[in-house]
C-alpha positions as CSV (number, residue, x, y, z in Angstrom):
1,X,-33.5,44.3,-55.3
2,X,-30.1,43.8,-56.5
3,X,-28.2,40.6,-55.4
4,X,-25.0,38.8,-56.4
5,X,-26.7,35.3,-54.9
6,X,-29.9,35.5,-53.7
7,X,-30.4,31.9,-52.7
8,X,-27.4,32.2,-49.9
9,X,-28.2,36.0,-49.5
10,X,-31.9,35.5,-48.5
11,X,-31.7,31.8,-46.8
12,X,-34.1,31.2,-44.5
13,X,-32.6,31.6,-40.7
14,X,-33.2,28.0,-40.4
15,X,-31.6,26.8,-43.4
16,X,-28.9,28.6,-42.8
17,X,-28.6,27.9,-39.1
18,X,-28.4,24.2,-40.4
19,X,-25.7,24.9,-43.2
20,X,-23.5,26.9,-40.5
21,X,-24.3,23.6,-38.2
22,X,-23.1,21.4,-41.0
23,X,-20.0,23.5,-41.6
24,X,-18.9,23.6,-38.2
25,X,-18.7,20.1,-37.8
26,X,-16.4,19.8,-40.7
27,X,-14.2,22.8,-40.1
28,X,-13.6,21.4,-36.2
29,X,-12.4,18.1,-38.0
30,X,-10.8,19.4,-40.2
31,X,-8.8,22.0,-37.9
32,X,-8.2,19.2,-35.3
33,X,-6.5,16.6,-38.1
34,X,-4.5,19.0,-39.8
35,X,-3.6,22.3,-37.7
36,X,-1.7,20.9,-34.9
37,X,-1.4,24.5,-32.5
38,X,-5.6,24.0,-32.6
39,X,-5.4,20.4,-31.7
40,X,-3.3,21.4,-29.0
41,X,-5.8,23.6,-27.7
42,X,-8.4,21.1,-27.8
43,X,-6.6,18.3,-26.2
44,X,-5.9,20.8,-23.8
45,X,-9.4,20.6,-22.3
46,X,-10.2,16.7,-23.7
47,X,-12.5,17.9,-26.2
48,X,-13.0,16.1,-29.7
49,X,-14.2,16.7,-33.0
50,X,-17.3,14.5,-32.4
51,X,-18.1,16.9,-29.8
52,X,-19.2,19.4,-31.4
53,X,-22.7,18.5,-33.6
54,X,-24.2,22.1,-34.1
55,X,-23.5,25.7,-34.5
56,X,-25.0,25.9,-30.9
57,X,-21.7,24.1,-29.6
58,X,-19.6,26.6,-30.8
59,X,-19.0,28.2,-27.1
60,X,-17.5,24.8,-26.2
61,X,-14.4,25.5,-28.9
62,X,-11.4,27.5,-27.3
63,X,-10.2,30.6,-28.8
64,X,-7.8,31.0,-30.9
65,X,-5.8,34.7,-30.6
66,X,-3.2,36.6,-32.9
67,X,-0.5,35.4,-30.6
68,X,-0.9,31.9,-31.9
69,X,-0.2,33.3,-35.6
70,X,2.8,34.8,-33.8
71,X,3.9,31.8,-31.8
72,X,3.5,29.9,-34.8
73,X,5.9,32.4,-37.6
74,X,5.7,31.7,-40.7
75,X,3.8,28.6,-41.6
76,X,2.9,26.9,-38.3
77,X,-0.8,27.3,-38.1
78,X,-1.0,26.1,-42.1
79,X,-3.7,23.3,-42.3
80,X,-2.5,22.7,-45.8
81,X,1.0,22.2,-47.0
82,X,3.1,25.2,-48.8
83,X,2.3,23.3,-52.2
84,X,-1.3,23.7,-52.1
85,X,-1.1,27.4,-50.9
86,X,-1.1,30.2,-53.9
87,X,-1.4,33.6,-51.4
88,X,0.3,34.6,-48.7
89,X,-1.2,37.6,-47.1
90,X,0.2,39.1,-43.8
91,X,-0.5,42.0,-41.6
92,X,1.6,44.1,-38.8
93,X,2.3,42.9,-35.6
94,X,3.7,43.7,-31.9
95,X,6.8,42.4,-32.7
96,X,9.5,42.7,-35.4
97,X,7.4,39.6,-37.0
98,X,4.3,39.8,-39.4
99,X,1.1,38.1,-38.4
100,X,1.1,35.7,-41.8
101,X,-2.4,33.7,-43.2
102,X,-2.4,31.5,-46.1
103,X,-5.0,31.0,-48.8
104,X,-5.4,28.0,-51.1
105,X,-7.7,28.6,-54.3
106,X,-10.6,27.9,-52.7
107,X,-10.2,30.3,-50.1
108,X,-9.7,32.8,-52.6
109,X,-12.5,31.6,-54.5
110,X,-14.7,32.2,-51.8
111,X,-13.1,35.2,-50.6
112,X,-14.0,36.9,-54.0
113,X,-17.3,35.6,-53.8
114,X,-18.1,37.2,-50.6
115,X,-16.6,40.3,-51.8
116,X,-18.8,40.3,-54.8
117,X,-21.7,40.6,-52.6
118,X,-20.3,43.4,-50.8
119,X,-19.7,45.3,-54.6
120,X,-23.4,44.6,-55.4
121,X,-24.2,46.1,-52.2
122,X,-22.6,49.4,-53.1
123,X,-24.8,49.1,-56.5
124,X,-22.4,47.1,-58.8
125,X,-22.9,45.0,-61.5
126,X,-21.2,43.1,-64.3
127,X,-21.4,46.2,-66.5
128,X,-19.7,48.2,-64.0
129,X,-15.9,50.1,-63.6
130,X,-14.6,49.4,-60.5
131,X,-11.5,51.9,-59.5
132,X,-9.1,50.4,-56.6
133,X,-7.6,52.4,-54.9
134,X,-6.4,50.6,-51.8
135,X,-2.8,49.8,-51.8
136,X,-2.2,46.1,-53.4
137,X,0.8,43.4,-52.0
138,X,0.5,42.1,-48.4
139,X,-2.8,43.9,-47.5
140,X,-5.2,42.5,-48.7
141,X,-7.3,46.0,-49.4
142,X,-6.4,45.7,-52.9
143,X,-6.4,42.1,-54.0
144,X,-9.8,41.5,-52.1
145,X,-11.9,44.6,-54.1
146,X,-9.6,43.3,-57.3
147,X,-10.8,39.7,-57.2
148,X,-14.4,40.6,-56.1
149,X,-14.6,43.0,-59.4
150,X,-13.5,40.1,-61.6
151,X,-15.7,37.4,-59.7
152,X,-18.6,40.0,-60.9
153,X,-17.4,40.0,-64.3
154,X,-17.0,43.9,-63.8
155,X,-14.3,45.6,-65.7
156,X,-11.1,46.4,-62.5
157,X,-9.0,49.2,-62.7
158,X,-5.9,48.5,-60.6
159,X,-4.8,52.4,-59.3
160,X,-3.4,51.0,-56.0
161,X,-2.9,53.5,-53.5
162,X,-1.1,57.4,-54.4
163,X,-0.6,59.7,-57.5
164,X,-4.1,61.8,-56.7
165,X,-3.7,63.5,-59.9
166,X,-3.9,60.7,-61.9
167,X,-6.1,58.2,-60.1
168,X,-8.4,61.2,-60.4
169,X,-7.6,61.4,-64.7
170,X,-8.5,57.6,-64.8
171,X,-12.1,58.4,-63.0
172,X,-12.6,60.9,-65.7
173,X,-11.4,58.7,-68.6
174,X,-11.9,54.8,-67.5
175,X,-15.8,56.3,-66.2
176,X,-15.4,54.2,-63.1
177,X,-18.6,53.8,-61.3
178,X,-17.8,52.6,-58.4
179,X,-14.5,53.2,-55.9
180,X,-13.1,50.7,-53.1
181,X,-10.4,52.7,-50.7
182,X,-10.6,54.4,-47.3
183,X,-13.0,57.0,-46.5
184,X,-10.0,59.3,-45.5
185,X,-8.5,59.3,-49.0
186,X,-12.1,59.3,-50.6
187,X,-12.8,62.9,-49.0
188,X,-9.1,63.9,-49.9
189,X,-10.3,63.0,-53.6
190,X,-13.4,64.5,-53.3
191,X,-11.8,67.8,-52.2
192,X,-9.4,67.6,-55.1
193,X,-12.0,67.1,-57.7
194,X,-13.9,69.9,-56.5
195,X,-10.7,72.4,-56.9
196,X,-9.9,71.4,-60.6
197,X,-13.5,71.9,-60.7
198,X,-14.9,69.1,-62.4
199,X,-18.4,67.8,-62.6
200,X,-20.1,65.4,-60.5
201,X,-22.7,63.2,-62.7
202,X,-21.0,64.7,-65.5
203,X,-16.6,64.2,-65.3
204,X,-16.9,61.8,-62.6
205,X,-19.9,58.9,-63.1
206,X,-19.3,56.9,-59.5
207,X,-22.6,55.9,-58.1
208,X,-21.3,53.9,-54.8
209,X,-18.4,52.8,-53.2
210,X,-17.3,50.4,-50.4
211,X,-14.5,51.8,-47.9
212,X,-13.3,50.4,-44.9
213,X,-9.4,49.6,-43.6
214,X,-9.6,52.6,-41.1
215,X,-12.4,53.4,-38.5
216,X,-15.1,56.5,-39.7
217,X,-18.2,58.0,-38.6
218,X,-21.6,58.3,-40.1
219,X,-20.6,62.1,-40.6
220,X,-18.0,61.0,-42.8
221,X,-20.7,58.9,-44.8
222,X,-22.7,62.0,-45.4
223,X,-20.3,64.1,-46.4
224,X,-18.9,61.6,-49.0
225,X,-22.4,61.0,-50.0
226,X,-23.5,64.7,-50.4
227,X,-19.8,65.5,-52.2
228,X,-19.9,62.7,-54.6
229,X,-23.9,61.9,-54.9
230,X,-22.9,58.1,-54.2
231,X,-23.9,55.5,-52.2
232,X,-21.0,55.1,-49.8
233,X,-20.7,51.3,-48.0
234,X,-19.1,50.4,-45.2
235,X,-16.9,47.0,-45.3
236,X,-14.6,45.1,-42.6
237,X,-12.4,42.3,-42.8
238,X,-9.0,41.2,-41.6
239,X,-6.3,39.5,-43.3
240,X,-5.8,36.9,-40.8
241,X,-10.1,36.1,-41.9
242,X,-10.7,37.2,-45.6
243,X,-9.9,40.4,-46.0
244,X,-12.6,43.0,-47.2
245,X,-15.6,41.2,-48.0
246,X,-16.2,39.7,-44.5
247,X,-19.2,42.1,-43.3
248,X,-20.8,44.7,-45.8
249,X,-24.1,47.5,-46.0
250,X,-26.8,47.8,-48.0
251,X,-28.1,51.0,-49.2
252,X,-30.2,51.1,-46.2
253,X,-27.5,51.0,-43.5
254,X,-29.3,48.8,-40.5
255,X,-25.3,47.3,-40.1
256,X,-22.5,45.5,-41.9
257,X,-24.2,42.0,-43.5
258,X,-21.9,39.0,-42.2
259,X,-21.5,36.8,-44.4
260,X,-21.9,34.2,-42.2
261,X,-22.4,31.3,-44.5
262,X,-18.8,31.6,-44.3
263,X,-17.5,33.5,-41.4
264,X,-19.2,32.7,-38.2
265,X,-19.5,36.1,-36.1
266,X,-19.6,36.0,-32.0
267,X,-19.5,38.8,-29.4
268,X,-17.9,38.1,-26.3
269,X,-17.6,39.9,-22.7
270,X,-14.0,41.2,-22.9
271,X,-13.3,40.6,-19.5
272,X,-15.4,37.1,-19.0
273,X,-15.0,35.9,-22.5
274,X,-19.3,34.6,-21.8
275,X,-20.8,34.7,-25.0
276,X,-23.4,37.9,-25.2
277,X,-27.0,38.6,-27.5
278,X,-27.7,41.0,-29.9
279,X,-27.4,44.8,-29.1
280,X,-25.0,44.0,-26.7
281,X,-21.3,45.3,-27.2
282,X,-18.4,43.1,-26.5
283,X,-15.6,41.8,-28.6
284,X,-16.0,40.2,-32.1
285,X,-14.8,36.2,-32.3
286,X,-14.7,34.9,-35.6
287,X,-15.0,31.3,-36.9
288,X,-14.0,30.7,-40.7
289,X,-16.5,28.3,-41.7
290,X,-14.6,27.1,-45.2
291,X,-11.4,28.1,-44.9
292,X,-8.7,25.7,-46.2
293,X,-5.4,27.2,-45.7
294,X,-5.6,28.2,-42.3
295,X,-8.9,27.8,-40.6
296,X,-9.1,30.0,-37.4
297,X,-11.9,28.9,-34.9
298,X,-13.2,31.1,-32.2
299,X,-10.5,33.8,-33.4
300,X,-10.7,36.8,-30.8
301,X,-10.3,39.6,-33.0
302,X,-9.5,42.7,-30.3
303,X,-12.4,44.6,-32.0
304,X,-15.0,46.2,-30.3
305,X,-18.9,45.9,-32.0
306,X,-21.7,44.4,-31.5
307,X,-24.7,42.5,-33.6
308,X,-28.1,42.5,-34.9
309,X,-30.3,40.4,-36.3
310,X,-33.6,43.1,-37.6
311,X,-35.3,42.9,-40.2
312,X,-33.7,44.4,-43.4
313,X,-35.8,45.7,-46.1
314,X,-33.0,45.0,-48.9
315,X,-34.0,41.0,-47.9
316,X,-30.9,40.1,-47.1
317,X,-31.2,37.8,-43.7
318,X,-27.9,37.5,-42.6
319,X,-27.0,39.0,-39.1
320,X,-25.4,42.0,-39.0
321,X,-22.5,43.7,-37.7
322,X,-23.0,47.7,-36.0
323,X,-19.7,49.9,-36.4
324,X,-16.9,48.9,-34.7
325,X,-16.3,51.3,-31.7
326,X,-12.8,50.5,-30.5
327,X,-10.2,48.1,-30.2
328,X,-9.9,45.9,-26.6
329,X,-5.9,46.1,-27.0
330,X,-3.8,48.9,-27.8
331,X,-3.8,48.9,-31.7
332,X,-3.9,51.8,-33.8
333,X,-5.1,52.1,-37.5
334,X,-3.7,54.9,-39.4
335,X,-4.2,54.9,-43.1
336,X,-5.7,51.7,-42.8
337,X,-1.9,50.2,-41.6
338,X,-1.8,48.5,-38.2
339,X,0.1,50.4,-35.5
340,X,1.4,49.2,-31.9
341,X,3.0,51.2,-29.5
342,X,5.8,48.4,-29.2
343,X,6.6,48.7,-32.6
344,X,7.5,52.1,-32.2
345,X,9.0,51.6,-28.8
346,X,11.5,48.8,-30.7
347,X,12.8,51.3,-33.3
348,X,13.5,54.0,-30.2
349,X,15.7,51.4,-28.0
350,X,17.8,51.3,-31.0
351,X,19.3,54.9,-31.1
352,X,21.4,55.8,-28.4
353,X,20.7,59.0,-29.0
354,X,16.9,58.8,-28.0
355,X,14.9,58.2,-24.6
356,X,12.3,55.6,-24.4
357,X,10.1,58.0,-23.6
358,X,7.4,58.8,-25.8
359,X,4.0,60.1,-26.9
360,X,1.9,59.0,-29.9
361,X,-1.0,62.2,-30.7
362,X,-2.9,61.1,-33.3
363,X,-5.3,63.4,-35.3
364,X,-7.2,63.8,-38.6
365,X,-6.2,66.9,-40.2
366,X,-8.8,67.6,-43.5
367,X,-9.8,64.5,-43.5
368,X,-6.7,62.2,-43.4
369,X,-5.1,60.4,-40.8
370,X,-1.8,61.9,-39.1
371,X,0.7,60.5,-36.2
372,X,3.2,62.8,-34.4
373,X,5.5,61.1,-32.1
374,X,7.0,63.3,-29.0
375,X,10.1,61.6,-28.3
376,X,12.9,62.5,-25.3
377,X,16.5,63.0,-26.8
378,X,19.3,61.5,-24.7
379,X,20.6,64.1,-21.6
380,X,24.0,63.9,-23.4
381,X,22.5,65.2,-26.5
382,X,21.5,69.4,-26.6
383,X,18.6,70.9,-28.1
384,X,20.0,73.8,-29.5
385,X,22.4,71.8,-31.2
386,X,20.1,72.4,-34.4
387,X,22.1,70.2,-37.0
388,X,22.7,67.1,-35.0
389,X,18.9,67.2,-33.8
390,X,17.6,67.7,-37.3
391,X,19.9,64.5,-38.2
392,X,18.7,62.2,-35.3
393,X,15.4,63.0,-36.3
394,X,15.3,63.1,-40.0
395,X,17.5,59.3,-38.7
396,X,14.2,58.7,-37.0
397,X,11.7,59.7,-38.9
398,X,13.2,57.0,-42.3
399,X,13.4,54.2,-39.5
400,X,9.9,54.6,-37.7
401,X,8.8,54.7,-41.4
402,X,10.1,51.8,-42.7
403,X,9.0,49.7,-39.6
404,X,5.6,50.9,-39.5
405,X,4.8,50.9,-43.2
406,X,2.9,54.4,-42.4
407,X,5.2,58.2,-42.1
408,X,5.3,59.6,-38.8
409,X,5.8,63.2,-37.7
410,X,9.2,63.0,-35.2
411,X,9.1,66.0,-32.5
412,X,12.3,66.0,-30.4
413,X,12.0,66.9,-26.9
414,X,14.6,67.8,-24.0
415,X,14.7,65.0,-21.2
416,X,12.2,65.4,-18.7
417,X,9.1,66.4,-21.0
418,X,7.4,63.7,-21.8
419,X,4.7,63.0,-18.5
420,X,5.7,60.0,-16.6
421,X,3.3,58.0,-14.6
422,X,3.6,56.0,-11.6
423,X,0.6,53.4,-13.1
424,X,0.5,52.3,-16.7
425,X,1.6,54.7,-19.3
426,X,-0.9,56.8,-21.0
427,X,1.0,56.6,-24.5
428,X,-1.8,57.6,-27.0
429,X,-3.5,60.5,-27.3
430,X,-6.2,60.0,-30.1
431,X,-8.2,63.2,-31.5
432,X,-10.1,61.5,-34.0
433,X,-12.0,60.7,-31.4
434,X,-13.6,64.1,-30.6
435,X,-14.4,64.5,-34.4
């Protein structure tokens, strides 16, 4: 078996139950003397650092949510002045403001590392071509499968996200063995290699790949799988954590292995907030274990999943995380970019010639994510008036664009159309779903 460190990888559950314990103490001291919103929260409820003395005190630590990264815009919930910072990584929000985490070298040392484990995983190694092609700059898809490639001393190909013709010409020419994007764009390239009728094993050498950023089924694996003859891996992360390289599977698919010598995973009842046991499906809280720049304890990450803790025959013993099922808010990923309703509801209020009245149908369409919003056009403004309509919503379409960082299909509507209802407003109708 095939590991990228097999003394962490393999730990003992008691070793590592004591290294988490260890790490925990220092984190909570470390939060509580240097990330003043956290300190807050803890003097809150008249608990100290000395407090906490295990891993099995970590129910007695408040949460931390995204509204704290919020409340705290652009550098509040730093533990580590801007000086000893080298990445800021940020992610989409409710509000016009992005949800911002900082990384010192460490945490990007680290991040890497855990990364690496995820490329092994996917059946990697230092003689390996590893092809990118999530987008690179404030996500941190890119960067994250970029710095786990060097960390294994694998040769990266930087392709970003786009130009399918010639991310497919590099596979052919670079011989990349292994691919890190979303599943979505994986099947797209898969169905594009197949008409200019190249070779698998032969024109296109990838064994494995690790995609994530964007939620997909197991009859998405198999397909990519039986296309491409790989091993296809799921991965999660978050920018606010790590990024990709936070949870990972083996070839043998018995869930996601946390790595959770350095990010501490929880389920939670989403209405009680009581912690819950394995098998059971709540919300996933994450603790960052070693994170300098901005540690986040008990952070309540609005996905749905659950854990296990089985047996897994590739010897790796750390728990693991099943699929993530849903979200507990009202978040959409589309192309692996975060969506809220309110984003989209901002951009509306400001054209007078729109109605905030809306519908967000969300589909995949062969293979790939798509987002139509049904929008109301002002009573003042006529449908058949075919030229102004086309300009408000070609007016639209550029703005919603540019403030969701993901294209939109815009379908104007005459006033009245959209359903209303006299409760809370079904706004999303998502197909994916039912596929």
């Amino acid at each position: 078996m095939q590991y990228f460190q097999q003394e962490i990888e393999t730990m003992s559950k008691a070793e590592k139950r004591a290294l988490q314990s260890e790490r925990l103490v220092n984190i909570v001291k470390y939060a509580y003397e240097n990330q003043t919103p956290y300190r807050a929260k803890m003097d809150a409820i008249k608990l100290k650092p000395s407090d906490i003395k295990s891993i099995d005190d970590i129910y007695k630590l408040p949460f931390t949510v995204k509204q704290d990264l919020r409340d705290a815009y652009p550098f509040g919930m730093m533990a580590r002045p801007k000086s000893d910072l080298v990445h800021l990584h940020a992610s989409s929000a409710t509000t016009g403001k992005l949800t911002v985490a900082g990384y010192t070298q460490k945490d990007i040392d680290v991040w890497a590392e855990c990364a690496a484990r995820c490329l092994v995983m996917a059946g990697a190694d230092k003689n390996s071509v590893v092809h990118v092609s999530y987008g690179y700059g404030l996500f941190t898809g890119g960067l994250g499968m970029h710095y786990a490639g060097e960390k294994l001393g694998a040769v990266v190909v930087p392709a970003s996200a786009g130009n399918t013709q010639k991310q497919i010409q590099l596979l052919v020419d670079f011989e990349a063995d292994i691919i890190c994007c979303t599943p979505s764009y994986i099947i797209y390239l898969a169905e594009e290699i197949e008409k200019m009728g190249l070779k698998i094993g032969k024109d296109i050498k990838l064994k494995g790949g690790v995609f994530g950023a964007e939620a997909w089924s197991e009859g998405m694996r198999e397909d990519i799988e039986k296309r491409l003859n790989i091993r296809a891996c799921d991965i999660y992360g978050l920018s606010e954590i790590a990024g990709p390289g936070v949870a990972c599977d083996c070839q043998f698919k018995t869930g996601m292995h946390f790595q959770d010598d350095h990010y501490y995973p929880e389920i939670v009842d989403v209405d009680t907030l009581e912690p819950l046991g394995y098998d059971k499906s709540g919300e996933l809280v994450i603790t960052t274990l070693t994170k300098e720049g901005m540690p986040l304890i008990r952070y309540r990450t609005r996905d749905i999943a659950s854990l296990n803790d089985d047996p897994c025959p590739c010897g790796r013993t750390s728990v693991k995380l099943n699929k993530i099922t849903g979200r507990s808010d009202d978040m959409l990923i589309i192309r692996g970019v975060n969506v809220f309703p309110s984003q989209i509801e901002s951009v509306l209020l400001k054209n007078e010639n729109i109605q905030p009245h809306y519908h967000i149908n969300v589909d995949r369409v062969n293979n790939l994510d798509t987002m139509e919003i049904v929008v109301e056009l002002s009573p003042h403004i006529a449908l058949d008036e075919v030229a102004h309509v086309e300009e408000i919503r070609k007016k639209l379409s550029a703005d919603m664009a540019s403030a969701l960082s993901v294209s939109a299909k815009i379908t104007l509507v005459s006033p009245g159309t959209v359903a209303r209802s006299e409760g809370k407003a079904k706004r999303i109708t998502d197909n994916r779903k039912l596929k």
